[in-house]
N, CA, C and O of each residue as an XYZ file, in Angstrom:
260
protein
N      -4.382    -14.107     25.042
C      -3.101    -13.426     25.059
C      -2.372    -13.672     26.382
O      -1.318    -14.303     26.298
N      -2.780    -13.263     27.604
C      -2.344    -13.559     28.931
C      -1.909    -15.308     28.689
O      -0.709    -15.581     28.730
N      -2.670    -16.158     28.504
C      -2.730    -17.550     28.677
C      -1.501    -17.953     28.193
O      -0.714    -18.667     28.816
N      -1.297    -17.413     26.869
C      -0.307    -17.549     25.606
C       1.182    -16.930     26.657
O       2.280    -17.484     26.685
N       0.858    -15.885     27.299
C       2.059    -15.097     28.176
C       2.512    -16.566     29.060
O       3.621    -17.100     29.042
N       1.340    -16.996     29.786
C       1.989    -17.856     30.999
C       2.680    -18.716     30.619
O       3.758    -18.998     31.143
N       2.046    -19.452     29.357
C       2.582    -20.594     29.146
C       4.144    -20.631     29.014
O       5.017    -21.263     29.609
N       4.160    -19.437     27.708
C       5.681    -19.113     27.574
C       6.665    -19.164     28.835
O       7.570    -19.985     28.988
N       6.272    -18.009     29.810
C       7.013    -18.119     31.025
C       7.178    -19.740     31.606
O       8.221    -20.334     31.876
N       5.653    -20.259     31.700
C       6.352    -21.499     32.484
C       6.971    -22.186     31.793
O       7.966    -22.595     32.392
N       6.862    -22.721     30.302
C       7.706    -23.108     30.074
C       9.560    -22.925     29.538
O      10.318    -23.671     28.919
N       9.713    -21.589     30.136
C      11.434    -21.102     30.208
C      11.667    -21.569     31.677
O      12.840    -21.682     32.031
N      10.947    -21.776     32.326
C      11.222    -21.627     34.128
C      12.313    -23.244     34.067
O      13.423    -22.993     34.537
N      12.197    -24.506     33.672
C      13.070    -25.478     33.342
C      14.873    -24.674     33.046
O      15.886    -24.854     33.721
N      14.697    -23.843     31.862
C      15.900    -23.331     31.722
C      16.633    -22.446     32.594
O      17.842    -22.349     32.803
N      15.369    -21.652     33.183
C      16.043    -20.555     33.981
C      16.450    -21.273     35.242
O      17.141    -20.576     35.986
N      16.210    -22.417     35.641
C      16.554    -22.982     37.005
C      17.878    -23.781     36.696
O      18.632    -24.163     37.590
N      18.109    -24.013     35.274
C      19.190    -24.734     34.958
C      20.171    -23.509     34.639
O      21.175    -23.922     34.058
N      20.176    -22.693     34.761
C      21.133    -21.252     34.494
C      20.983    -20.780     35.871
O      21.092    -19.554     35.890
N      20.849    -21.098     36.609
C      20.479    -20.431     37.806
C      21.011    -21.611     38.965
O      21.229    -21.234     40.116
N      21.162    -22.764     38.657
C      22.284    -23.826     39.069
C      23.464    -23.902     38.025
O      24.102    -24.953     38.086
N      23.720    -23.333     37.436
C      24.821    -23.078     36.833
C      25.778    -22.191     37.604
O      26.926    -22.420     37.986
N      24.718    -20.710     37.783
C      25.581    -19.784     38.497
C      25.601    -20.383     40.063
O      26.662    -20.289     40.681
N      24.607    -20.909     40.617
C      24.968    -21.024     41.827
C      26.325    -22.080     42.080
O      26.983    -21.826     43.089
N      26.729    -23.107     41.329
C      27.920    -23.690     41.482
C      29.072    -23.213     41.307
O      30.133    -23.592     41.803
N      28.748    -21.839     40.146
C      30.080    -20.936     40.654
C      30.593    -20.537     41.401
O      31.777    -20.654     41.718
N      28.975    -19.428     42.249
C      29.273    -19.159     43.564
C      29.680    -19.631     44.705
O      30.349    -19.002     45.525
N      29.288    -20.785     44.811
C      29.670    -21.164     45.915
C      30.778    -22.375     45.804
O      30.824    -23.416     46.461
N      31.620    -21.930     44.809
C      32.972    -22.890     44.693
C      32.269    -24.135     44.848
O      32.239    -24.571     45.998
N      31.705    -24.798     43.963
C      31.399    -26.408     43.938
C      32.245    -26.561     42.859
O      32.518    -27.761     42.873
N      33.106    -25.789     41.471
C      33.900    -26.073     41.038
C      34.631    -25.592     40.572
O      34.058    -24.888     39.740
N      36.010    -25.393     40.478
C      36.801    -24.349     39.935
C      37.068    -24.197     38.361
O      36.474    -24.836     37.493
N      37.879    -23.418     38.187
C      38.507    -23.325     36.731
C      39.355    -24.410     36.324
O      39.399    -24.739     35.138
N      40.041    -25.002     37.216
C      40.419    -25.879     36.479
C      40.029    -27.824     36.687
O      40.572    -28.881     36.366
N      38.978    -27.455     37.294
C      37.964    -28.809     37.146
C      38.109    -29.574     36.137
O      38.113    -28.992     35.053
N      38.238    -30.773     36.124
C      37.960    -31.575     34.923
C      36.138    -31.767     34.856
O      35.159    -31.930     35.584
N      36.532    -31.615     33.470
C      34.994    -31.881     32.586
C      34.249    -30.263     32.483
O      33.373    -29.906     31.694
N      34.829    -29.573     33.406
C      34.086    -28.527     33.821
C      33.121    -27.860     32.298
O      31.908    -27.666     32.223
N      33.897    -27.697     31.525
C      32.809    -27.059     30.163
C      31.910    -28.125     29.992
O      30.762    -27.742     29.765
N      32.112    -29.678     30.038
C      31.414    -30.196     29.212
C      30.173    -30.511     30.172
O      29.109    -30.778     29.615
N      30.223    -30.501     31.607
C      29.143    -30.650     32.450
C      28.000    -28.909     32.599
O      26.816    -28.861     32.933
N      28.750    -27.933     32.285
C      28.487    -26.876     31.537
C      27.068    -26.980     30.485
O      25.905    -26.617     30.311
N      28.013    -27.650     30.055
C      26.853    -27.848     28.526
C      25.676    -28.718     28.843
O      24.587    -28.605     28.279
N      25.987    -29.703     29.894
C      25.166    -30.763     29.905
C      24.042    -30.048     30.697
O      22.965    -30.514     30.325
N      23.863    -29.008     31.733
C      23.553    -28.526     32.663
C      22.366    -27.832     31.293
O      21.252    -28.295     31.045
N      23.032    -26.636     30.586
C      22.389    -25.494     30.145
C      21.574    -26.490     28.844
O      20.671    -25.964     28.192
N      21.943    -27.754     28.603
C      21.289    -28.026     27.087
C      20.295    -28.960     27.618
O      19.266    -29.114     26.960
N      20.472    -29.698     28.865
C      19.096    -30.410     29.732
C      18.071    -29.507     30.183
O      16.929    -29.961     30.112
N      18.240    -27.972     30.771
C      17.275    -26.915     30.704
C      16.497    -26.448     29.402
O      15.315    -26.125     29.517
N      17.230    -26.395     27.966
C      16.572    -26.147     27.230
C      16.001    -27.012     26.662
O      14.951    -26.680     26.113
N      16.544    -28.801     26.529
C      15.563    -29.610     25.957
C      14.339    -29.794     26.859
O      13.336    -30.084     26.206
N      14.120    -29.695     28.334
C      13.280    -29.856     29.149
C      12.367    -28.254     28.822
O      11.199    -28.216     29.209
N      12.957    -26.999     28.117
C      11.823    -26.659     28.222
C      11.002    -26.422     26.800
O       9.965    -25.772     26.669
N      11.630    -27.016     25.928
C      11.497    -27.511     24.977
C      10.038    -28.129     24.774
O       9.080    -27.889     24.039
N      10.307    -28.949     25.682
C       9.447    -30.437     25.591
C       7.975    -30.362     26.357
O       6.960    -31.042     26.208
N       8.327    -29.093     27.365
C       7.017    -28.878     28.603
C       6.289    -27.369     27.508
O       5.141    -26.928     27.565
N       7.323    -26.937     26.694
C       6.408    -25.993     25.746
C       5.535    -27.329     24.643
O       4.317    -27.507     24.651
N       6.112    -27.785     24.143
C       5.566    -28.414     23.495
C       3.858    -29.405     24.258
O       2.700    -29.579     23.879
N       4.485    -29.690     25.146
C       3.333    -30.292     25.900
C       2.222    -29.118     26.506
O       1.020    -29.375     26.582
N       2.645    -28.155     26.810
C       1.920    -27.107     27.320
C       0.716    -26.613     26.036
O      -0.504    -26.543     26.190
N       1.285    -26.397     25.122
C       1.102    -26.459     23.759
C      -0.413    -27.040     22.781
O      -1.348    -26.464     22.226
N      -0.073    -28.191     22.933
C      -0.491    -29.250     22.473
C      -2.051    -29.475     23.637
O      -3.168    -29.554     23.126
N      -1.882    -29.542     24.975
C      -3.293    -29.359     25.717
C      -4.278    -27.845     25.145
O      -5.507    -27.898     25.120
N      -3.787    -27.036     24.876
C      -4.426    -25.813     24.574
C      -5.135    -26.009     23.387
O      -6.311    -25.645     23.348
N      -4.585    -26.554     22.362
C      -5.313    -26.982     21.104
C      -6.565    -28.346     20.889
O      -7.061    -28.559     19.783
């Protein structure tokens, strides 16, 4: 059960660092509102965190069995 806990966590930690450089480029004005591309580098940011943790669950996964 614990084991099953970690894994989960480590594998969100990919996403949460990609949401977590998301907000930090807000904060610290690396780009404004009216940036070009701005949504679509957005997306590229939050959907490379979830296929990466995607892929390290899956691999995490797959050693356990």
């Amino acid at each position: 059960m614990v084991r099953s806990v970690i894994v989960f966590f480590l594998a969100l930690s990919p996403w949460a660092l990609s949401l977590y450089g998301h907000y930090y480029a807000q904060q610290e004005n690396l780009w404004s509102v009216d940036s070009p591309y701005r949504a679509l580098a957005s997306i590229a940011i939050l959907a490379l965190g979830l296929i990466l943790s995607f892929l390290l669950y899956i691999r995490l996964t797959r050693i356990r069995t």
